[in-house]
DRENGU-818853 format. One record per residue (C-alpha): residue in three letters; x negated, y negated, z; residue number from 1. Coordinates in Angstrom, 2 decimals. Example, Ala and Ser with C-alpha at 12.3 -4.5 7.8 and 13.67 -1.06 7.14 Angstrom:
BEGIN
fise residuo ALA&xx -12.30&yy 4.50&zz 7.80&num 1
fise residuo SER&xx -13.67&yy 1.06&zz 7.14&num 2
# end
This chain:
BEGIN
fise residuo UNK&xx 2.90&yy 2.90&zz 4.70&num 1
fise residuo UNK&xx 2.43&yy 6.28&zz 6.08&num 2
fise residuo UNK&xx 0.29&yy 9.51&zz 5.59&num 3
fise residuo UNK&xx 2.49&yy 12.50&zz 3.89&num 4
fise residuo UNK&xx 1.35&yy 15.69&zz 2.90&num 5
fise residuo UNK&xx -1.83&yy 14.60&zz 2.00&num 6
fise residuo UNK&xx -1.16&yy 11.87&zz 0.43&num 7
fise residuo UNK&xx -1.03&yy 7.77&zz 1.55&num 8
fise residuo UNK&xx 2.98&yy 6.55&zz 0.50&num 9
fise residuo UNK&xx 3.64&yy 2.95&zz 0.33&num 10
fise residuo UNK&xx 7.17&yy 1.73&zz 0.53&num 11
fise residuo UNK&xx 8.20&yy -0.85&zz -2.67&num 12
fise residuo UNK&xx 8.47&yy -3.63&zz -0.27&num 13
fise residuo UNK&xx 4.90&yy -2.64&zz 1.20&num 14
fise residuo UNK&xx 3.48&yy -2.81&zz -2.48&num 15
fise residuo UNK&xx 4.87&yy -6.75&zz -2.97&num 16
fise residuo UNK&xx 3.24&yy -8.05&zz 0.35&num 17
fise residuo UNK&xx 0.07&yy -5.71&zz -0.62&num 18
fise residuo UNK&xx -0.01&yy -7.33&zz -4.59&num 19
fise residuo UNK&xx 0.92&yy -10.43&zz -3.14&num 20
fise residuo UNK&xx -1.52&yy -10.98&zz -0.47&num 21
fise residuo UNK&xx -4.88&yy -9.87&zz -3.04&num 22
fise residuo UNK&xx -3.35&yy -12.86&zz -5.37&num 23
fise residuo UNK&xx -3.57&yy -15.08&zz -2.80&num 24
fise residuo UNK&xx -7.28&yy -14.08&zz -1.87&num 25
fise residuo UNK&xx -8.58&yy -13.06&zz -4.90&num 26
fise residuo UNK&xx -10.25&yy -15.68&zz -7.70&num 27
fise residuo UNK&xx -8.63&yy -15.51&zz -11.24&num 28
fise residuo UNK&xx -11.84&yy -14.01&zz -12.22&num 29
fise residuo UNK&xx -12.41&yy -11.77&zz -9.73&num 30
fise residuo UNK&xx -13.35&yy -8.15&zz -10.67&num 31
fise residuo UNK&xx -12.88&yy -4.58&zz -9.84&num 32
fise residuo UNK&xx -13.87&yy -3.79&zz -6.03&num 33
fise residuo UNK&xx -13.94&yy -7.11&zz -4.72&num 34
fise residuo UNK&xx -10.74&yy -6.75&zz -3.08&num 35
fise residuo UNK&xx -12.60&yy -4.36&zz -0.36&num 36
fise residuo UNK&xx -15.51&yy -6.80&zz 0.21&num 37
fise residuo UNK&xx -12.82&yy -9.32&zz 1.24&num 38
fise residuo UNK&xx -11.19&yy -7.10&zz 3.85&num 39
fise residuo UNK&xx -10.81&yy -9.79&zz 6.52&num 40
fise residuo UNK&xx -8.89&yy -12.58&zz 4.37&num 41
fise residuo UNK&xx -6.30&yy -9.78&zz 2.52&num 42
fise residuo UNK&xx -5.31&yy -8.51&zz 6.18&num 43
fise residuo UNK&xx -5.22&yy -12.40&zz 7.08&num 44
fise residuo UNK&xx -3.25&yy -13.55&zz 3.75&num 45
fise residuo UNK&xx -0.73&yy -10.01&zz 4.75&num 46
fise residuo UNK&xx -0.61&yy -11.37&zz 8.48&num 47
fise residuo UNK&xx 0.65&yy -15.05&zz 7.41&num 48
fise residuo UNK&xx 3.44&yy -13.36&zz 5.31&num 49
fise residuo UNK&xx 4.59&yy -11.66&zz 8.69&num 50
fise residuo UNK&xx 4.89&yy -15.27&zz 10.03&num 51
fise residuo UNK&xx 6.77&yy -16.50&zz 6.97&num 52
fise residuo UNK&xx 8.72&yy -14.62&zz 5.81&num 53
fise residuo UNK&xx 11.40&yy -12.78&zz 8.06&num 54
fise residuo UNK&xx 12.58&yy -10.13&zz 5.96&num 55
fise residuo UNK&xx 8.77&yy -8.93&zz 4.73&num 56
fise residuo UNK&xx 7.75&yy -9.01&zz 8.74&num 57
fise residuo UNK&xx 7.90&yy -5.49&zz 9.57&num 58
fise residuo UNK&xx 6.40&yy -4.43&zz 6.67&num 59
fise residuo UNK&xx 4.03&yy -6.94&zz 6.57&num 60
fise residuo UNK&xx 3.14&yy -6.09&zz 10.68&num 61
fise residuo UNK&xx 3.31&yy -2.25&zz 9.84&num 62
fise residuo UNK&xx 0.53&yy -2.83&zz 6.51&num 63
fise residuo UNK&xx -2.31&yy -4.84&zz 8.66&num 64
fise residuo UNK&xx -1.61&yy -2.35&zz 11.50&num 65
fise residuo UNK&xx -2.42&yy 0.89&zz 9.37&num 66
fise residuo UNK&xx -5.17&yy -0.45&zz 7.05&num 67
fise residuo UNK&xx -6.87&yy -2.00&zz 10.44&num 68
fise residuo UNK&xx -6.82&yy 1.81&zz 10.98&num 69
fise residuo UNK&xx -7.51&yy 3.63&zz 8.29&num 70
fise residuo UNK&xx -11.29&yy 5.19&zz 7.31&num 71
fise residuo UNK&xx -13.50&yy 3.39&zz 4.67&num 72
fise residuo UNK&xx -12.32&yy 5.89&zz 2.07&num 73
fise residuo UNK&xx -8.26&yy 5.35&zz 2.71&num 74
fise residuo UNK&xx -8.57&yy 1.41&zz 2.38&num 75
fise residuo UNK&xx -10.46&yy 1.98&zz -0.94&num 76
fise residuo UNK&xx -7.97&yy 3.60&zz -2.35&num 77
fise residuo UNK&xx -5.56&yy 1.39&zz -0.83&num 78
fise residuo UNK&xx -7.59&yy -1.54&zz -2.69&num 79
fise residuo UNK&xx -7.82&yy 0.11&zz -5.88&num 80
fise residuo UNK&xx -4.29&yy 0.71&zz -6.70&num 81
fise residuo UNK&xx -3.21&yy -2.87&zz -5.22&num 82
fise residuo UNK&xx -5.53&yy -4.13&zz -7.42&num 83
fise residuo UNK&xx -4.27&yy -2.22&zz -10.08&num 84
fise residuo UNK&xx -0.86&yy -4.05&zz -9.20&num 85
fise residuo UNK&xx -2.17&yy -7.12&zz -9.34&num 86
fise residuo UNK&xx -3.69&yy -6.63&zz -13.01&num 87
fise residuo UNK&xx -0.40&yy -5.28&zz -14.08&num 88
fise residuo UNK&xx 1.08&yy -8.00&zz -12.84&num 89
fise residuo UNK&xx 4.78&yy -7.52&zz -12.16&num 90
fise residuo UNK&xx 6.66&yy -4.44&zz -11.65&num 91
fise residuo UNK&xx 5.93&yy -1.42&zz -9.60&num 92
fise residuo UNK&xx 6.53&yy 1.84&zz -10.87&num 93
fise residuo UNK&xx 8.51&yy 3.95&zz -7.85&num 94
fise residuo UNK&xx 7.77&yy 7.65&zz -7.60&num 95
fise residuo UNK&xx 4.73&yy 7.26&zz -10.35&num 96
fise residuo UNK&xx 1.41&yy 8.73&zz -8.60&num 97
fise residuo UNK&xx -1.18&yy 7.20&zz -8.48&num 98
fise residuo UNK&xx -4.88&yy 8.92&zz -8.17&num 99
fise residuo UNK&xx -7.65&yy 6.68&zz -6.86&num 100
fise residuo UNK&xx -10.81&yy 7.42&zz -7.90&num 101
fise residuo UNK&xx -12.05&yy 8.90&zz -4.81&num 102
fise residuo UNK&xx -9.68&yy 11.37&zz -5.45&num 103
fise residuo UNK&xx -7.09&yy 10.46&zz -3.05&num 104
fise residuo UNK&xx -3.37&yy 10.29&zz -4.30&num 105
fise residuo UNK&xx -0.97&yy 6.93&zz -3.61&num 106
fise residuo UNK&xx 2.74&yy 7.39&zz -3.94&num 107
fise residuo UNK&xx 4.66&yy 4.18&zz -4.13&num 108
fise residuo UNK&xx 8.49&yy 4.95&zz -2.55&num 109
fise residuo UNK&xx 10.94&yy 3.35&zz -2.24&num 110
fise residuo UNK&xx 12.22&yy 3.86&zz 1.05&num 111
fise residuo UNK&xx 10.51&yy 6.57&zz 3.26&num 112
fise residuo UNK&xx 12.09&yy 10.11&zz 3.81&num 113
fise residuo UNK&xx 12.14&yy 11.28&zz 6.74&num 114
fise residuo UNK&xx 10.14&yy 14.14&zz 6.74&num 115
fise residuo UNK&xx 11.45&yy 16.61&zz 9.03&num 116
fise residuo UNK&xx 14.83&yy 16.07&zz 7.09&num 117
fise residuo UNK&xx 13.86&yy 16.13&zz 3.82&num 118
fise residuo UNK&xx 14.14&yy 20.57&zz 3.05&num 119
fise residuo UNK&xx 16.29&yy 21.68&zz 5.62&num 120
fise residuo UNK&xx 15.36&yy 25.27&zz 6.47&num 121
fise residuo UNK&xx 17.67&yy 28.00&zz 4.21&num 122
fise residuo UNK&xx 18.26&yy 31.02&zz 4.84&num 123
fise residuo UNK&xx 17.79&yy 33.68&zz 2.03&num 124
fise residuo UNK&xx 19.26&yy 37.14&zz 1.84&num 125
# end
């Protein structure tokens, strides 16, 4: 996960441990917004797929780092689209925007760019 030209972008990988982790906390009738009032256990439930599972670790170290971080405002959008992944249930659609409702946009990559690299500089004549 990483901040990007105004906008919050969240690697595919990042988006299974985030979907994952809210189905672990959340009830099977939770509702909208509950997600954020159980802060503590989704960081927790992201933290104890770190420790299991070796090839989500970075990731998973990398996601409770930056939401542990982030402003009120950033983790509620963060919470609404994961909970938007976990009512969808499977799939994640790459490269789709997402805007939260506090206005803040989501963009779910695959891999990051790097972002000095991305638009070299050109020279026009």
């Amino acid at each position: 996960m990483r901040y990007i030209d105004n906008r919050i972008e969240i690697q595919y990988r990042e988006c299974q441990i985030l979907r994952d982790a809210a189905k672990a906390v959340l009830d099977e009738g939770a509702g909208r917004g509950e997600l954020f009032s159980q802060k503590e256990s989704w960081l927790k439930s992201i933290a104890d797929t770190a420790k299991r599972m070796k090839l989500k670790r970075k990731s998973a170290t990398v996601l409770v780092q930056m939401l542990s971080g982030m402003d009120e405002e950033d983790v509620r959008a963060v919470v609404e689209y994961t909970e938007s992944l976990v009512i969808k249930g499977k799939g994640i659609d790459i490269m789709q925007p997402y805007i939260t409702e506090n206005r803040k946009l989501i963009l779910p990559v695959n891999i990051h760019t790097p972002s000095d690299s991305a638009y070299p500089d050109e020279h026009i004549d």
